[in-house]
C-alpha positions as CSV (number, residue, x, y, z in Angstrom):
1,X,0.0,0.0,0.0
2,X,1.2,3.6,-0.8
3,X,0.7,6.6,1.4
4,X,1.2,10.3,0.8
5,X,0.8,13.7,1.8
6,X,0.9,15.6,-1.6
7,X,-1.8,16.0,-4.3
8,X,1.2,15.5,-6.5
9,X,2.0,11.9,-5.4
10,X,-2.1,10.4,-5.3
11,X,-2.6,12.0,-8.4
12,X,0.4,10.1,-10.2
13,X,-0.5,6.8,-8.7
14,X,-4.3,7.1,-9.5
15,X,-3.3,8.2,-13.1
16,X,-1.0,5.2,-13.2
17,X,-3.8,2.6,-12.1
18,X,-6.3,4.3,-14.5
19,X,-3.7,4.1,-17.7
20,X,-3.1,0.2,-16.7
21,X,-7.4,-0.1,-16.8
22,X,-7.9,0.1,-13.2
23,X,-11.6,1.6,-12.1
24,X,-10.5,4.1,-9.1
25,X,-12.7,3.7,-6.0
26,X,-12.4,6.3,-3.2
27,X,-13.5,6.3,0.6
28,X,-13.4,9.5,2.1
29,X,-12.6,10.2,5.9
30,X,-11.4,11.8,8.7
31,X,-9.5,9.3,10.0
32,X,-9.9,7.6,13.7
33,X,-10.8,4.3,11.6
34,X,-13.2,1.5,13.1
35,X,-14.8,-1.6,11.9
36,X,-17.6,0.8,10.0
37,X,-14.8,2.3,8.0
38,X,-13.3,-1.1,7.1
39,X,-16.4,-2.3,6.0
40,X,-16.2,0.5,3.3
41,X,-12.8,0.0,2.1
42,X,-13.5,-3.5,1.8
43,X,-16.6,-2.9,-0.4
44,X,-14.8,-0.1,-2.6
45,X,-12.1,-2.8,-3.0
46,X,-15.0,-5.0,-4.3
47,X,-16.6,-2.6,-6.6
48,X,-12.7,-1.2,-7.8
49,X,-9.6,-2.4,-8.4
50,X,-7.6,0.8,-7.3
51,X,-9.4,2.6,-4.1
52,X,-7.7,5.8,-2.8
53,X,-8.5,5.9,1.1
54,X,-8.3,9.9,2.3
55,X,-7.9,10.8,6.3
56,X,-8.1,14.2,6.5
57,X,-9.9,16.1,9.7
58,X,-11.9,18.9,7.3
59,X,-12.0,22.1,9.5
60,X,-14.7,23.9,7.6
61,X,-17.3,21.4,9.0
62,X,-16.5,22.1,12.8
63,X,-18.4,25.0,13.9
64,X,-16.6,27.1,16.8
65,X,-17.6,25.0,19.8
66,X,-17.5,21.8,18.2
67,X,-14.7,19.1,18.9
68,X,-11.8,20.0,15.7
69,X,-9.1,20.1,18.3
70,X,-10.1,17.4,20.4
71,X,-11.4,14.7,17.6
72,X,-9.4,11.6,17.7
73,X,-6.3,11.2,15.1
74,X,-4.7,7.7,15.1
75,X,-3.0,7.4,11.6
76,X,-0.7,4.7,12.7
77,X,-3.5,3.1,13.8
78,X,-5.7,4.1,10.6
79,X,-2.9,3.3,8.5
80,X,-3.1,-0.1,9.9
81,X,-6.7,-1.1,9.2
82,X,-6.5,0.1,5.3
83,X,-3.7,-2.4,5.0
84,X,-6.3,-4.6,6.2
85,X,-9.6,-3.5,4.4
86,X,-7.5,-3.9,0.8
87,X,-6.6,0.1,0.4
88,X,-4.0,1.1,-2.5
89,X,-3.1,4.0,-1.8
90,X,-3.9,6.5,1.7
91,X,-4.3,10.3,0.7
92,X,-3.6,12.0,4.1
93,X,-2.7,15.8,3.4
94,X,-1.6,18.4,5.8
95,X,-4.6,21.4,6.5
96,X,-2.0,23.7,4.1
97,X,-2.2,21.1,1.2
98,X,-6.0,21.2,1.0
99,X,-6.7,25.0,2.1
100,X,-5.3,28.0,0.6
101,X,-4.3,30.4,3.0
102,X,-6.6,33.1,1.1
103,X,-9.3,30.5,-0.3
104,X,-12.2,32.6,-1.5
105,X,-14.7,29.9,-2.5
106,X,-16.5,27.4,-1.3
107,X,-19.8,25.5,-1.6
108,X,-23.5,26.6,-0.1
109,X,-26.2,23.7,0.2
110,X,-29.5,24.6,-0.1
111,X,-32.6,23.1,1.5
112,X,-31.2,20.0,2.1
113,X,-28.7,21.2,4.6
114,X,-31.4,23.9,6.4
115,X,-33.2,21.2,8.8
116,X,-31.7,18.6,11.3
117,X,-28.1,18.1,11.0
118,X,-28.3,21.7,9.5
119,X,-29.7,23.7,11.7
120,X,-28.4,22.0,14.7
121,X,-24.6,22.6,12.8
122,X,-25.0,26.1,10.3
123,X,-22.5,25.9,7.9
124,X,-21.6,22.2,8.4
125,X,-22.3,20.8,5.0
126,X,-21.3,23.5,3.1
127,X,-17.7,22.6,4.6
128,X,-18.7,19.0,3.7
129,X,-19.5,19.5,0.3
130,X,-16.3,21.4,0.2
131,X,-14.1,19.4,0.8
132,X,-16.0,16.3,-0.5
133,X,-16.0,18.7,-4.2
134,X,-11.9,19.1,-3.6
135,X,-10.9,15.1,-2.8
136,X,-13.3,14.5,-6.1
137,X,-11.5,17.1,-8.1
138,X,-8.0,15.5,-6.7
139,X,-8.8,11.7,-7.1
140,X,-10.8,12.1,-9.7
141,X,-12.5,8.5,-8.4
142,X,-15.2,6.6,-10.6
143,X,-17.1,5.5,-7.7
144,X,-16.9,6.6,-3.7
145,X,-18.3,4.9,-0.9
146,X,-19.9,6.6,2.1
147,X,-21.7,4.9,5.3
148,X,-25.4,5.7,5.7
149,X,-24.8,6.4,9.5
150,X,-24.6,10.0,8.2
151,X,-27.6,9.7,6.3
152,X,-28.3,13.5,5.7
153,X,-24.7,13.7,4.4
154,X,-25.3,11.3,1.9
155,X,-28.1,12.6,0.8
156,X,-26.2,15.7,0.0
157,X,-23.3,14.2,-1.5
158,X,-25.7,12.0,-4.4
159,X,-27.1,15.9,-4.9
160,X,-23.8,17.1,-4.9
161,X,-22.5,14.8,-8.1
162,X,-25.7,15.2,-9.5
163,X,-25.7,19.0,-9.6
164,X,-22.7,19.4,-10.2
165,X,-22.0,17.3,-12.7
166,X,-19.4,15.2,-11.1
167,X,-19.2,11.7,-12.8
168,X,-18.8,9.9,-9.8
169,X,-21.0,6.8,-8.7
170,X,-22.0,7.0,-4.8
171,X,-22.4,4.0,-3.2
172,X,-24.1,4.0,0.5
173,X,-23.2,1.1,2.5
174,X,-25.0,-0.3,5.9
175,X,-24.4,1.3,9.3
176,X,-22.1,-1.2,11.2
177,X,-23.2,-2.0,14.7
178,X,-22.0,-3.1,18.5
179,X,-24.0,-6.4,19.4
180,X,-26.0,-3.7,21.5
181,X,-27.3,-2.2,18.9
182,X,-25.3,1.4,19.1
183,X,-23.3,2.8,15.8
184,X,-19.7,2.8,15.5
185,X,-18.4,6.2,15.3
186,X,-15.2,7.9,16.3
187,X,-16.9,9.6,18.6
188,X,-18.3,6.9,20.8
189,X,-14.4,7.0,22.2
190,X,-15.5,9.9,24.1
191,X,-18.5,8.3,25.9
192,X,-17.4,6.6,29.6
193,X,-18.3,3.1,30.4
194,X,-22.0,3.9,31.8
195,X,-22.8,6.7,29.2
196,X,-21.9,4.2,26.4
197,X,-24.7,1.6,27.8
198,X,-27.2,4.8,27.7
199,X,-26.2,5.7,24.2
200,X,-27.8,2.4,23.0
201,X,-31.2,4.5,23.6
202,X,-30.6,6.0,20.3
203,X,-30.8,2.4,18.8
204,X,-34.0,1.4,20.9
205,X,-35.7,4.5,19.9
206,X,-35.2,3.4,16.2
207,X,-36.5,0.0,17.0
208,X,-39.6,1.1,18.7
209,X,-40.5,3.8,15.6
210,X,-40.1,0.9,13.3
211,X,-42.2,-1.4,15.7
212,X,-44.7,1.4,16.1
213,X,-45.1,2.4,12.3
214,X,-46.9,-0.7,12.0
215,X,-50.1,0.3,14.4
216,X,-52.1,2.0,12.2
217,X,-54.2,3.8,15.3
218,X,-51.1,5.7,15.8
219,X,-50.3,8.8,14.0
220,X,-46.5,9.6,13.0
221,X,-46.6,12.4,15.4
222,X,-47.5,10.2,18.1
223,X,-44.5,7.8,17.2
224,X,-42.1,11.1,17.0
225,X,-43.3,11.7,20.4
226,X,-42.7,8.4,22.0
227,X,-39.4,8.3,20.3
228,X,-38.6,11.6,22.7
229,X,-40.0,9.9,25.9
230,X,-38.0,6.7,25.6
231,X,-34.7,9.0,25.0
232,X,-35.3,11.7,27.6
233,X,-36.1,8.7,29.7
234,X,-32.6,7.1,29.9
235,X,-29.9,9.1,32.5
236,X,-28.0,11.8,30.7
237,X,-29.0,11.8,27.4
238,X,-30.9,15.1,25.9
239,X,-32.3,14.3,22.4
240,X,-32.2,17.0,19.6
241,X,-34.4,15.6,17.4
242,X,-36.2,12.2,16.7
243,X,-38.6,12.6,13.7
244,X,-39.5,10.2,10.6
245,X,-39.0,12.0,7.0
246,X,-39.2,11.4,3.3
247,X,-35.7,9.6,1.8
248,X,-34.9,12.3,-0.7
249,X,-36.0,15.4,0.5
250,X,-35.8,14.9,4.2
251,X,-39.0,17.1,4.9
252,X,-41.1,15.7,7.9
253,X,-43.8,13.4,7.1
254,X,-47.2,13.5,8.4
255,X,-48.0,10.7,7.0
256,X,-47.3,7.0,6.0
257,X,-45.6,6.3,3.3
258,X,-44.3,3.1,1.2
259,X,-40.3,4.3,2.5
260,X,-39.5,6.4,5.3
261,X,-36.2,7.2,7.4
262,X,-36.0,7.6,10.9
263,X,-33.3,10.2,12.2
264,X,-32.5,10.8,15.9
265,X,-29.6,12.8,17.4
266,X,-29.0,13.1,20.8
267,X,-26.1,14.1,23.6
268,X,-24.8,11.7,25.8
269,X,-23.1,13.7,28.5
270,X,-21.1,16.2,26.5
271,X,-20.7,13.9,23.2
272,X,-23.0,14.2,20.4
273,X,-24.5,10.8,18.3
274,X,-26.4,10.3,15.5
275,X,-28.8,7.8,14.0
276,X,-31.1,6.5,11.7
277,X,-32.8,3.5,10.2
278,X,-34.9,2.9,6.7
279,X,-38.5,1.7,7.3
280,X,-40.7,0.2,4.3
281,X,-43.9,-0.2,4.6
282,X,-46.7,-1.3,2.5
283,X,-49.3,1.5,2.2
284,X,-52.8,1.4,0.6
């Protein structure tokens, strides 16, 4: 496996692979790998035969309170688990590399960033779909894998090719979970021993909503509602949101429908988790 720090030095082995035939696959990241991230290397190395792994911590999606300084970064570590997963090549630039010192553009979602993840973070996924747009124009990949733990994210990313005109292929992949039900994420190293066993809430609220979508008597508001009771209910965690919406435009349903996503966030003490599950559902 190659690394490097340059744009210089990806973009010569990507060109190389693509001039021997090689499909390029990319997994974007900002490093502190788990098991969820493996899982996507490994399927990019299924669906290409050259897949560019980047670790880069993007500070234009922290807000000013949020954790940039703090967020685990474990490249040994990282480096470790693409050897593993089947990674060619790790892309993991310096801030300087990616950011011009006097940068005067960047990207501005529209209404699919303004609710949830949006309005509880302004200004986050225009940094995403930043920097998402600048490791596209540098890899120039012809597919890139992305976990649907972040499901808003994706969402804007697939709008992001599409408007754009980037000829990329976005693939989502599965959540990967603890036996317990809770999502791996970098951020569950923050969480002590007791508030990781109340952060498994945020997995038993999804579970009920899907449960509960299937009583006909009750109204999606209802289910919205008990989904905030059963959180509020466990010690230290303070939900944010817990609401069921439409797949592609994330608006809030008031109604059934044949496919539906459920998205929670909540804290846990000081650390802040996300969630979501699909729900189908025969209707009429």
């Amino acid at each position: 496996m190659q690394t490097g720090t340059t744009t210089t030095k990806v973009q010569m082995a990507v060109a190389s692979a693509r001039s021997a035939g090689n499909r390029i696959g990319c997994v974007p990241t900002m490093g502190a790998l788990h098991a969820g991230h493996k899982s996507l290397i490994e399927r990019a190395a299924q669906e290409a035969d050259f897949v560019v792994v980047t670790i880069f911590v993007n500070p234009t999606q922290f807000g000013p309170d949020e954790d940039f300084g703090s967020y685990p970064r474990t490249l040994e570590e990282d480096l470790e688990i693409c050897v593993q997963a089947g990674a060619d090549f790790v892309f993991h630039p310096s801030n300087g590399v990616i950011y011009e010192e006097n940068r005067q553009v960047q990207l501005c979602v529209g209404e699919l960033a303004r609710r949830w993840e949006g309005e509880s973070r302004p200004g986050h996924f225009d940094g995403v779909a930043t920097i998402v747009a600048k490791l596209f124009n540098i890899v120039l990949p012809d597919i890139a894998i992305f976990g649907q733990k972040d499901y808003q994210q994706l969402a804007i990313i697939k709008s992001l090719c599409r408007d754009l005109n980037f000829p990329v292929e976005i693939i989502g992949c599965p959540t990967v979970r603890e036996e317990d039900g809770l999502a791996l994420s970098s951020r569950n190293a923050y969480l002590s021993e007791k508030q990781r066993a109340h952060a498994t809430v945020l997995y038993r609220a999804l579970c009920l909503a899907e449960k509960l979508v299937q009583d006909a008597q009750l109204s999606l508001k209802e289910i919205r509602e008990k989904m905030l009771e059963l959180l509020v209910s466990e010690s230290g965690v303070i939900p944010e949101y817990a609401t069921i919406v439409d797949p592609n435009t994330l608006e809030m349903l008031d109604e059934r429908q044949q496919e539906m996503v459920v998205l929670i966030a909540a804290k846990v003490g000081e650390t802040r988790l996300i969630d979501n599950r699909e729900i189908f559902q025969q209707v009429g």
